[in-house]
N, C-alpha and C positions, 0 to 999 in steps of 0.2 A: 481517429475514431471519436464519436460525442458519446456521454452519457446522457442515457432519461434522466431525466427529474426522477423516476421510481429507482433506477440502480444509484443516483446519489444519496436517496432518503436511507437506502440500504447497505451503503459503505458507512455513512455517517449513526448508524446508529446500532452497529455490531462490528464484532471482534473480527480479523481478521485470519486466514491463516497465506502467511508471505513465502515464497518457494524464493531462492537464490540460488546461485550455483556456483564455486571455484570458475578461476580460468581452465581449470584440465576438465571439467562439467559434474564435479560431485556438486548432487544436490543438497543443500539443506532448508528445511519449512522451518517455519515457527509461527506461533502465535502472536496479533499484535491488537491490542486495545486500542491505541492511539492511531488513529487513522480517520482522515475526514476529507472530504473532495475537499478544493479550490473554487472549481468552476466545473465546466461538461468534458474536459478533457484532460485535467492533471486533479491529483488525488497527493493529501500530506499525508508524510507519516513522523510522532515524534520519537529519534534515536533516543530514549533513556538509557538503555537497555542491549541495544545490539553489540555483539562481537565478532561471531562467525559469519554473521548476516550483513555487517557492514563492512567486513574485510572482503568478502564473495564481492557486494556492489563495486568496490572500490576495485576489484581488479576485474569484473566482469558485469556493466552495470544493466544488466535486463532483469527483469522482476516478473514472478505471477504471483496473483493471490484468488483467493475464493472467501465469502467472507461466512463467518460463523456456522450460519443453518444454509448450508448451499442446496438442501433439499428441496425446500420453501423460496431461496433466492437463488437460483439457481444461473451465476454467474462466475464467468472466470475472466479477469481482466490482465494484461500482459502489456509490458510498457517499459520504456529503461526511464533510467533515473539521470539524480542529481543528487549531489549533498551538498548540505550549506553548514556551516561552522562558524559564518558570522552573516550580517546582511538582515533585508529585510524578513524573507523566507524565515532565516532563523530568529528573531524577533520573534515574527508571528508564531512561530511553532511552542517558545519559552513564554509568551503571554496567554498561549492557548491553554497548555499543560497548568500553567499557574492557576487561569480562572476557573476549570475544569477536576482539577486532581492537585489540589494547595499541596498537598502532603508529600505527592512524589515529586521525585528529584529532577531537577535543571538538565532539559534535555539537551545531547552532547551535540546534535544535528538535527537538521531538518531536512528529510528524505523525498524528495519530490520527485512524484509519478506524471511522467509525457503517459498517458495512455494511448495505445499505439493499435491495440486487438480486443475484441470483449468474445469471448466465447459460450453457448450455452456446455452446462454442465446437468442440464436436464436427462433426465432417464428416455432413450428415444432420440435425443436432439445432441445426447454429449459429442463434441466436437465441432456444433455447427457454427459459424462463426456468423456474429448477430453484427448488419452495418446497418 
């Protein structure tokens, strides 16, 4: 699945909210600041901060998220991952965090989105899956 140039401009410049799941399927969401596409089909995120949400990827790695105002952006993207704890990935995710948020702490990983499905979440359209 690609992203537009407009659902890029739209991951890259609001908050996220990221759904996970246990391997038995409890789900847990959260909020994520740090998040920024790659390219038209993978999307970073930086671990400062994850526990429940990186232990979920780590035994079951599919992800959705929707980001901030989904009313106005009206997208929901779904994709498994990847964690990096050293490498270039994670390089770039501790340079990004540094040049962006000095202040916050040295992120533990860099969570990397295959995007794999984009869905509208639009009132009339929720469900429909945008290729």
């Amino acid at each position: 699945m690609v992203m537009t140039d407009e659902m890029m401009q739209v991951i890259a410049g609001n908050r996220a909210y990221v759904a996970t799941a246990t391997a038995d399927g409890v789900p847990n969401v959260v909020p994520i600041g740090n998040i920024k596409p790659l390219d038209n089909k993978t999307v970073m995120i930086a671990d400062s901060y994850m526990i429940k949400s990186r232990a979920n990827l780590e035994a079951n790695p599919k992800i959705a998220f929707v980001v901030h105002d989904a009313a106005k952006y009206p997208y929901q993207f779904k994709g498994s991952v990847k964690i990096y704890t050293s490498g270039e990935y994670y390089d770039d995710v501790v340079n990004w965090i540094k040049e962006t948020a000095p202040l916050a702490p040295k992120p533990k990983a860099a969570v990397i989105i295959d995007v794999e499905e984009i869905y509208s979440v639009k009132v009339g359209d929720a469900g429909k899956r945008i290729d």
